[in-house]
N, C-alpha and C positions, 0 to 999 in steps of 0.2 A: 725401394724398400723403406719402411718409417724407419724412423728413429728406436735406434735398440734402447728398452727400458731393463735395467739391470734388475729391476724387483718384479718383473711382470714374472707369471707361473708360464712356465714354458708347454705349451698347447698346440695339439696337432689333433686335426680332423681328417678320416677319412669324408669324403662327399661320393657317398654310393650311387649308385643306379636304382637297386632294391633297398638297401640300407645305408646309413651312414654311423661311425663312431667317432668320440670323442674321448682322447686320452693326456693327459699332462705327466712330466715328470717329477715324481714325488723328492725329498728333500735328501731324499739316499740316491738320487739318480736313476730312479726307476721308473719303467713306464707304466700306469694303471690309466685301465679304461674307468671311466665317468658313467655309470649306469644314471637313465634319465630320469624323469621324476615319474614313472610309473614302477620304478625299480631295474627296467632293462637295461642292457649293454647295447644292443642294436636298437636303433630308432628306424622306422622305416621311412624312406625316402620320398611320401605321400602327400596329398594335399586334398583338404576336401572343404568347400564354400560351403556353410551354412549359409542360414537369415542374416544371423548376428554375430557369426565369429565363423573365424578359419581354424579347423582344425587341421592339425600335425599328426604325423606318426601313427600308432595302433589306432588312436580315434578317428580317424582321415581313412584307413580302412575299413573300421566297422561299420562306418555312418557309407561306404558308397557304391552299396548294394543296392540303395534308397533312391538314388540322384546320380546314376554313373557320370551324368554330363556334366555334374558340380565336382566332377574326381579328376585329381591329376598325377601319375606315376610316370617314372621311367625318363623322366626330363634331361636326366641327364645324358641320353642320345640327342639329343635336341640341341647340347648348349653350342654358338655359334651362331645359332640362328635366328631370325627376328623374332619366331615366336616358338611356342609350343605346338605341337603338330596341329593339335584341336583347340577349339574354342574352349576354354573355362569358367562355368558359369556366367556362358553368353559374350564372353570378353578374349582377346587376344591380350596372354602373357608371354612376355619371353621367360626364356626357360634360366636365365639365370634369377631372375624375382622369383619364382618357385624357387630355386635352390637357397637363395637367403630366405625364406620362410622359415626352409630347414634348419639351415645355419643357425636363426637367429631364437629358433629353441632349442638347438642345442646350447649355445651361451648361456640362455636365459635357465635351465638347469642345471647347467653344472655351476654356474655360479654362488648358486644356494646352496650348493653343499662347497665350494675353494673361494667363495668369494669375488672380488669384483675379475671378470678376466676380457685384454684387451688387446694381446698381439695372438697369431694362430700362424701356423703354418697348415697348409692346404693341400691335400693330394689331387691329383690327376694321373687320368692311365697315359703310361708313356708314350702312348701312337696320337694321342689331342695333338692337333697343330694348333697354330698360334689364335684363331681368331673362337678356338676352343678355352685355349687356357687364358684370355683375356677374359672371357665371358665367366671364366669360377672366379678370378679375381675381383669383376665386376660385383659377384655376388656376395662374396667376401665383406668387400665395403656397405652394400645394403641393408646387411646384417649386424653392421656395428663393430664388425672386425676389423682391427692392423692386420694387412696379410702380410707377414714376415717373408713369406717367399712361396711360391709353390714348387711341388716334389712330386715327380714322379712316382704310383705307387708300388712298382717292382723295386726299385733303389730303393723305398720308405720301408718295407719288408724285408729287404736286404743288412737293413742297420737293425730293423728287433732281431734276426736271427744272427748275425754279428755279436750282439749285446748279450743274447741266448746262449751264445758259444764262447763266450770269452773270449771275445779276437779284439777287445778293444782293454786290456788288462794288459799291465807291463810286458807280461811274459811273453807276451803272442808278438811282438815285433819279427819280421822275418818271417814271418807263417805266412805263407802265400794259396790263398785258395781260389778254385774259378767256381762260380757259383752261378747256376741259370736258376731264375725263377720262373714260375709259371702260374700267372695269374687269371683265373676264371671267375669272372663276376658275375653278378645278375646279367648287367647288359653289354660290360666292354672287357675283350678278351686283351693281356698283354703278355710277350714272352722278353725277356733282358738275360742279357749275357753280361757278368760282372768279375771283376778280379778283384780279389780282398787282399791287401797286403798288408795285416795289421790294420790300423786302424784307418788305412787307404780303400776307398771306395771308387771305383774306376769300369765305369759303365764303357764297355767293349762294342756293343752291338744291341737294339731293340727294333723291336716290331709287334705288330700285332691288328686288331680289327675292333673300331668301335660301335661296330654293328653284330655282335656276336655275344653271347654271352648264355645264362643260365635260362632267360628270358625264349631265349630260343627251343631250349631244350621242352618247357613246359609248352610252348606253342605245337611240339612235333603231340606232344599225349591231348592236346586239343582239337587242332587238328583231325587225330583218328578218331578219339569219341565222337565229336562233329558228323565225321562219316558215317558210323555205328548208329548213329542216332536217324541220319536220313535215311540209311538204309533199312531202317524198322519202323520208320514212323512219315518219310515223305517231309522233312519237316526239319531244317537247318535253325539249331538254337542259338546260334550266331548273329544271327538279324537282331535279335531281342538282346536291346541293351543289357537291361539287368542278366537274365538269363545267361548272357556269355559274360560277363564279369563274375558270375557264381561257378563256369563251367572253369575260367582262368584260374580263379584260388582253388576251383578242387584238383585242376592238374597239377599246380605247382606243388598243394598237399602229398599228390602220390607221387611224385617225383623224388620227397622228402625220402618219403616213406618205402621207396624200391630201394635207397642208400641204405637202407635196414632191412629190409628182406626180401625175399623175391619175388612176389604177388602181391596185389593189392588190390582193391574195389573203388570204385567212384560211381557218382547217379548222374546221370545228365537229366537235367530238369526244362521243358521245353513246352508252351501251351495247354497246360494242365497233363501233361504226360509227362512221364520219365522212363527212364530206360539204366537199371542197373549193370553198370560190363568189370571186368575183373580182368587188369593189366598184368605180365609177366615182366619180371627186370628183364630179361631175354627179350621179349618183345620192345620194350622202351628202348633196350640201346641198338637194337635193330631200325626203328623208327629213327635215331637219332645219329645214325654212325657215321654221315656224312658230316654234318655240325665237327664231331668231335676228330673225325681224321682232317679239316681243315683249320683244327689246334694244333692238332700232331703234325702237319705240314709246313706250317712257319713254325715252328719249333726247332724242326729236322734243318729245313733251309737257314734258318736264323743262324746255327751250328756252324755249317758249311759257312756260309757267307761271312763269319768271321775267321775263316782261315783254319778251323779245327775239327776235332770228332768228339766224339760223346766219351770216348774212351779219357779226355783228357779236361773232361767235366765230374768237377771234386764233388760238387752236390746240387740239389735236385730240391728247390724249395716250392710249392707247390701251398699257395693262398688262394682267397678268393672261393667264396660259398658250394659254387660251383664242384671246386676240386670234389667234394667228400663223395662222390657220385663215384660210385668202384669202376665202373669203367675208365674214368680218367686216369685215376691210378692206378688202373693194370697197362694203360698207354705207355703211362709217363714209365714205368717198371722195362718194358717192354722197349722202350724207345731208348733209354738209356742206360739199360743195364743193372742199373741200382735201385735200394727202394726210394721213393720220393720221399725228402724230408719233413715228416706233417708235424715237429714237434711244436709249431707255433700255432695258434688259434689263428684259424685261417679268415676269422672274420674280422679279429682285431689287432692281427700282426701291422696292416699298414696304417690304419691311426696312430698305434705305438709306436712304428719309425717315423711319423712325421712328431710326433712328440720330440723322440730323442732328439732329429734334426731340429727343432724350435731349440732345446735345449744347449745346441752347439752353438747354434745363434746366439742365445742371450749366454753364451758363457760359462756353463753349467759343466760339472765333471759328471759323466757318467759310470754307474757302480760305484765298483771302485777303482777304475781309472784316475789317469790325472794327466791322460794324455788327449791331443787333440785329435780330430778327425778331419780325414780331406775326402769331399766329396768328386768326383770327375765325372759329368756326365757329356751324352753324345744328344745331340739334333735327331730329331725321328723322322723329320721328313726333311726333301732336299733345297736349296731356295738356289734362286735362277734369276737371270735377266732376261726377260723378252726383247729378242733383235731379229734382223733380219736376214737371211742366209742372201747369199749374195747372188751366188748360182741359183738357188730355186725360186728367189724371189719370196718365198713364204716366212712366215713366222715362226721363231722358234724359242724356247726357252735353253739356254745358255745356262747349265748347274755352276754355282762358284764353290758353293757350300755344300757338297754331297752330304746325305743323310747318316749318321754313325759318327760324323765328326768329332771327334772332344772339344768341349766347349770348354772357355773364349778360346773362339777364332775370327783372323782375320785373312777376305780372301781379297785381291788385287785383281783385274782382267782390263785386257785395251779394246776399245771398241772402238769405232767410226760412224762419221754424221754419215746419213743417205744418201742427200741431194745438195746442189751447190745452191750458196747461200741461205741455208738453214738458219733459221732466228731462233732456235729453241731446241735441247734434245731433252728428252723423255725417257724415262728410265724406269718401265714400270719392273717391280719387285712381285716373284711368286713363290709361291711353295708348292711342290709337287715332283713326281718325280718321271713323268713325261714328256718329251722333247715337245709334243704338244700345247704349246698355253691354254688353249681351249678344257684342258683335261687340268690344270694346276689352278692352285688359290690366287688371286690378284691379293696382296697385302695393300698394294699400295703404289704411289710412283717417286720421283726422284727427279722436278726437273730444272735445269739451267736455263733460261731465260737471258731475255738479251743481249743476245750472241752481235758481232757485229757485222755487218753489210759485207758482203762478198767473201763470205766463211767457203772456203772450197769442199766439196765432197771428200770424203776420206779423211774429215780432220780428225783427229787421235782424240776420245773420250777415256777417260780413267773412271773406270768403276771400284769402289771398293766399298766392301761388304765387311760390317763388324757385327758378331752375331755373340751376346755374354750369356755368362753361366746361369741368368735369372731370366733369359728366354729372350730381351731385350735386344731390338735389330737394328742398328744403325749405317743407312747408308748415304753415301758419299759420290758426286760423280761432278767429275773435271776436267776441265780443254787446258792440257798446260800451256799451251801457243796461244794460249789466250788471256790467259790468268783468269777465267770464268769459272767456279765451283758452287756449288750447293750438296745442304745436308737436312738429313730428315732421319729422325727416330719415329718408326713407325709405331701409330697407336690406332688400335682397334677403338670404333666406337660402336655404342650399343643402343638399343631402344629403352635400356633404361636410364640411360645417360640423362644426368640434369634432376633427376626423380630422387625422390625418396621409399623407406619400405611402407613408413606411413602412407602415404599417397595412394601406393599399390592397393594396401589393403582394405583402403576407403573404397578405390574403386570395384574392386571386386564383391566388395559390401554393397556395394547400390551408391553408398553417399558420394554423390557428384556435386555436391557444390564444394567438396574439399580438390578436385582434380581441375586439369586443364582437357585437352581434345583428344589425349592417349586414352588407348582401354576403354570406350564410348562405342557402341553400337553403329554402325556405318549409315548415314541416314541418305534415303534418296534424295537426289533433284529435286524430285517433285514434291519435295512434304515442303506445306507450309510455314513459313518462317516467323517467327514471333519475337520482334526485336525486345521486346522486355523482360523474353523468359532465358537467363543462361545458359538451361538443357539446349535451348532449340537453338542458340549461338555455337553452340559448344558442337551437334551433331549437324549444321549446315559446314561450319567451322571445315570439321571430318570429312566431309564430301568434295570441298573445295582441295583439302590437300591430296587425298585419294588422284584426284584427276590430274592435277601438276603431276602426283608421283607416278604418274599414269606416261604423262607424256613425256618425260628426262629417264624414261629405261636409255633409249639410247644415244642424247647428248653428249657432251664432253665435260664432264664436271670438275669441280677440283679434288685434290689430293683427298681431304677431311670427308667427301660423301662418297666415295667409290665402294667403301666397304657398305654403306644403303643400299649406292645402285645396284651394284652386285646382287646384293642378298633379294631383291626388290626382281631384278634380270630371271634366277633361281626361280621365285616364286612365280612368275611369269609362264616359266618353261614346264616348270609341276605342272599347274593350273591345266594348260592345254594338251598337258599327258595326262591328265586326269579326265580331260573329256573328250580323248581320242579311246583312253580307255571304254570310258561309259559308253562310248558310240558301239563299240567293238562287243561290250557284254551284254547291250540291247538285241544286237544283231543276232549271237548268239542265241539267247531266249525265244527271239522270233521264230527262230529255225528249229528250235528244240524237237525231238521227234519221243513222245510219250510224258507220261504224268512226272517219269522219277527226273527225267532229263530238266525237265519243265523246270522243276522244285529247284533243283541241283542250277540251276542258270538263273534263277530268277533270284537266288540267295548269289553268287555273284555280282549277279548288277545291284542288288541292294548295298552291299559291301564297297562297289564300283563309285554307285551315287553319294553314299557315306563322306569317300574319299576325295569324290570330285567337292562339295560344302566344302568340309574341311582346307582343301585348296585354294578353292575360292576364297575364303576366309583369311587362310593366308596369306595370297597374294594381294587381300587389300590392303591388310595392315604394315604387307612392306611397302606398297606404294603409298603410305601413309607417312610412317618415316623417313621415305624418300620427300617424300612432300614439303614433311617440316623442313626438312633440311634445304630443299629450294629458297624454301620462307625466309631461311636462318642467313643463308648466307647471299640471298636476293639472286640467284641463280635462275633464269626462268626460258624454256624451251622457247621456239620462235611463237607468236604468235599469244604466249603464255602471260604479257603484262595484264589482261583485265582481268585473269585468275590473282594476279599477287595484290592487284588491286582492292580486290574484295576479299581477301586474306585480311590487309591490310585493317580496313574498316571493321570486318568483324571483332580483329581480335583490340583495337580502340574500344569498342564498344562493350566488349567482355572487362578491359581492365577499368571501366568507366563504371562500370554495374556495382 
């Protein structure tokens, strides 16, 4: 955490999926949202490359009906990752430079109307693991932000409807309420179980899905007109860039618009044809009732698996765009008895708790309060050590820190070396929450080195696990019969690591002489090399780290690159499901039996071969980052020194230019 500035304006941003807000608290201890500089409260969570400038928000909308391939939405499913799913304008970003785009017009407006602003507190939905909420923090700094901490956005909802109810006013000490939230966004679903006791906030239980969301809903009314449309015209408007970015905004429009009545129209416009059809809310949440009973299912389990029933749940706070959608609300009615509490703006309830929480931070009384707040949050997923079973001989992940924990905690376990005479034990760190590593996050490892000569099997390892309330994991592992220990605070790193936002936005501008080898077009072998020109350094450069990051998928690297390898391993394993896919929907098509079948399979494998580019795409640019990082820390697969060699020379030759 930076340094607390006693005079900073105390600043929370929601960072949406669909939209994001920005709200600070005013000098009464109030939270108000920050409308941008077009006059709105919501900014939309978009990006769109022009020639000459990036557009943000409404105008990153308008402009990318024009250039869908220059468009970029929805990132924030993405964050953790080396890149963004697709290419943008031709280039691999990661998805947290997208999100400080946003970030850093959000700053850049509300500044001109509060002046200079410099610390922020940052939401994330409660189920992000760590190499998620590293990647917002990552963006945070991009963007020009102090991130004072990040918060959960059920807990951040949880303090405006708190603030909302006077639970944090003298009076309310002793007032004890349990409060579940239910948060439905554009793209990441979360449910928390919480106990207010006064002005005690004490996260019980969370869960939820960051592949879920409003996003979904609008894909099931896509989806059908898609079909409606083939089956009148032989002719999937889904192929056609533009065409299916105009069919995506007109369903997410009638989805709006069934929250208001019960019928609505839309055109599907497709090869100079259209086809008008006319949706029922009856029909839409029939289309979607699966989505929404797989809210209502971790919701119900969520309940249970904290020990209680719905009966002995005070309120029912229900945020997130999503919610206004009646079917949810006759769920949530239905599921718990009571009506769901909508008294908050479900779009700017969690910007305004992440305000109030900046506020606690820098010291601030809220209302009229003059008392403090304790926040107590739990871990969403569970972290483990990978060891060995002894009897099966296989791999297993050993939980220390079960998920739900209240945080700081600190967990202890005894483990034992393998084999006699071990020089080294390894302590790799995951998160997840199946006994299988293979199915968990690698964070990282933890290891002891230099063990001494004839270490007997079964000698006693002390693992411990300290895991604090700002997400930060530090682990520890020790032979006391030896006096051997080592410690590691693990740190995610990222592909924008080392970068700036300037940098980014040159490159995606075109101007490459302000960049180095990132974000650069992948150039083959075979092109030409022109030592005088720095493009053609810069994309041989590319090619050479590609094929290192090519061949260290699976060496043994150190601590600092496993989060590349990993990510770089991932895209490996996409890739070649993406063209076992494409194999599969050729096949298909071959076989097709009639015109409509035909159409209906040959729009598959176009969507198929979409996916496989796309993967392709991605998996170079992870072996790219993997690459650099060979580079960086001189690491190099067997056989790999006339690759670091010529690494070497080029890039002499680029800082020589």
């Amino acid at each position: 955490m930076p340094a607390i500035d006693a005079t900073a304006i105390p600043v929370g941003v929601d960072l949406g999926t669909t939209f994001s807000v920005l709200a600070y608290l005013d000098e009464h201890g109030r939270p108000v949202t920050v409308p941008n500089a077009l006059g709105d409260k919501l900014t939309p969570s978009t990006i769109f490359v022009d020639e000459r400038e990036i557009l943000i928000g409404k105008e990153a909308l308008d402009a990318a009906v024009l250039a869908p391939e220059n468009f970029a939405d929805y990132f924030k499913r993405d964050m953790g990752r080396p890149a963004y799913h697709r290419p943008v304008a031709g280039r691999q970003v990661p998805p947290e430079v997208l999100s400080a785009l946003v970030l850093e017009r959000l700053r850049r407006d509300a500044s001109k109307q509060l002046g200079v602003l410099r610390q922020v507190v940052i939401t994330v939905p409660a189920y992000f693991d760590e190499l998620r909420r590293a990647a917002t923090q990552e963006a945070g700094r991009l963007a020009g932000w102090e991130v004072l901490d990040i918060i959960n956005e059920p807990t951040a909802a949880a303090l405006s409807c708190g603030l909302a109810h006077g639970l944090f006013e003298d009076g309310a000490a002793g007032r004890t309420e349990r409060v579940l939230v239910y948060d439905l966004g554009g793209g990441t679903f979360d449910v928390t179980l919480l106990e207010v006791d006064g002005s005690s906030f004490r996260t019980i239980a969370t869960d939820g899905d960051v592949g879920l969301g409003g996003r979904d809903f609008d894909e099931r009314i896509v989806d059908w007109a898609a079909g409606e449309f083939v089956a009148a015209h032989g002719l999937d408007p889904r192929t056609n860039p533009r065409d299916a970015f105009r069919l995506w905004t007109d369903a997410e429009a009638a989805k709006h618009q069934l929250s208001e009545r019960t019928w609505t129209t839309l055109v599907v416009q497709h090869a100079d044809l259209h086809l008008q059809l006319e949706i029922t809310r009856q029909q839409f949440e029939e289309l979607a009732q699966d989505l929404l009973e797989r809210t209502r299912d971790t919701a119900d389990l969520l309940v249970r698996q904290a020990g209680t029933n719905w009966r002995h749940i005070d309120r029912v706070v229900a945020v997130g765009g999503a919610t206004r959608m009646p079917m949810v609300r006759r769920m949530l009615r239905e599921l718990s008895g009571r009506d769901p509490d909508h008294s908050l703006d479900p779009d700017e309830a969690v910007a305004q708790g992440a305000a109030i929480y900046a506020g606690m931070l820098l010291g601030r009384t809220l209302g009229m309060s003059r008392r403090s707040c304790v926040l107590i949050n739990v871990n969403s997923h569970s972290l483990g050590v990978v060891g060995v079973d002894e009897k099966s001989g296989q791999r297993v992940n050993s939980i220390l820190i079960p998920r739900n924990t209240p945080l700081p905690a600190a967990r202890t376990q005894l483990f034992c070396t393998l084999e006699e005479g071990q020089r080294s034990v390894a302590v790799p760190v995951v998160e997840g929450e199946s006994e299988r590593p293979e199915f968990c996050l690698l964070l990282g490892k933890c290891v002891v080195s230099d063990l001494p000569k004839g270490l007997p099997k079964g000698t006693p390892v002390e693992v411990e696990y300290r895991y604090e309330s700002n997400g930060r994991l530090a682990v520890a592992a020790r032979l006391p019969g030896v006096a051997k220990e080592a410690h590691v605070v693990m740190e995610r790193e990222h592909a924008s690591q080392g970068t700036t936002l300037s940098q980014w936005r040159h490159r995606l501008l075109g101007d490459m002489a302000a960049t180095d080898s990132m974000g650069l077009p992948f150039a083959t072998s075979s092109e030409a090399l022109d030592l005088g020109d720095p493009r053609s350094l810069r994309r041989r450069l590319d090619t050479l780290y590609v094929q290192l990051g090519r061949r260290a998928l699976e060496m043994a690297v150190p601590v600092a690159m496993q989060s590349a390898q990993q990510a770089a391993r991932q895209a490996a394993g996409e890739y070649h499901q993406a063209r076992r896919l494409v194999e599969q929907a050729r096949a298909r098509r071959d076989a097709a039996v009639g015109l409509a079948e035909a159409v209906q399979r040959g729009s598959e494998l176009s969507r198929a071969e979409l996916a496989l580019r796309q993967a392709q795409a991605a998996a170079a640019f992870a072996y790219l980052v993997l690459g650099r990082e060979c580079a960086l820390h001189r690491v190099a697969p067997a056989g790999s020194s006339p690759l670091l060699a010529q690494i070497d020379e080029l890039r002499s030759r680029l800082q020589a230019s």
